[in-house]
C-alpha positions in Angstrom: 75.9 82.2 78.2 75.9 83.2 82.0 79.4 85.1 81.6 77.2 87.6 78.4 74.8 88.5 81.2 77.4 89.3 84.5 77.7 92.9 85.1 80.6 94.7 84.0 82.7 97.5 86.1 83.4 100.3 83.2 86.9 101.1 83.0 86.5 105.0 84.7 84.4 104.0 87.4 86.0 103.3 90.7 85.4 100.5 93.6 83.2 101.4 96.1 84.8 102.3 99.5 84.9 99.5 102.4 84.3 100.3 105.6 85.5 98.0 107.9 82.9 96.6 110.4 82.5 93.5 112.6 79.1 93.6 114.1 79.9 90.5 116.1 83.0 92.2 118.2 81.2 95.3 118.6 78.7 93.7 120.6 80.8 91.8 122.3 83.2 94.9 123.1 79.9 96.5 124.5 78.9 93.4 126.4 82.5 93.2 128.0 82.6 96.9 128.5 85.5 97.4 126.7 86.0 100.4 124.7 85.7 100.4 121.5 88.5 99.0 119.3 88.1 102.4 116.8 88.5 104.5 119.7 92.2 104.6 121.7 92.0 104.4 125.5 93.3 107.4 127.5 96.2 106.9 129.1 
């Protein structure tokens, strides 16, 4: 019965994008003062 009721992706729709995000390391990056891991240090 539960399976007649879970939502169904229809066959032309696509997956929502992921964006990649870890709230923890961000903070912790900050904290640390390290640069951001999205952004490449300058040499």
């Amino acid at each position: 019965m539960a399976a007649s009721r879970t939502p169904r992706r229809r066959s032309g729709e696509m997956p929502l994008p992921t964006i990649p995000f870890d709230p923890a390391g961000a903070l912790l990056d900050k904290t640390a003062g390290r640069p951001p891991r999205h952004r490449k240090e300058k040499p």
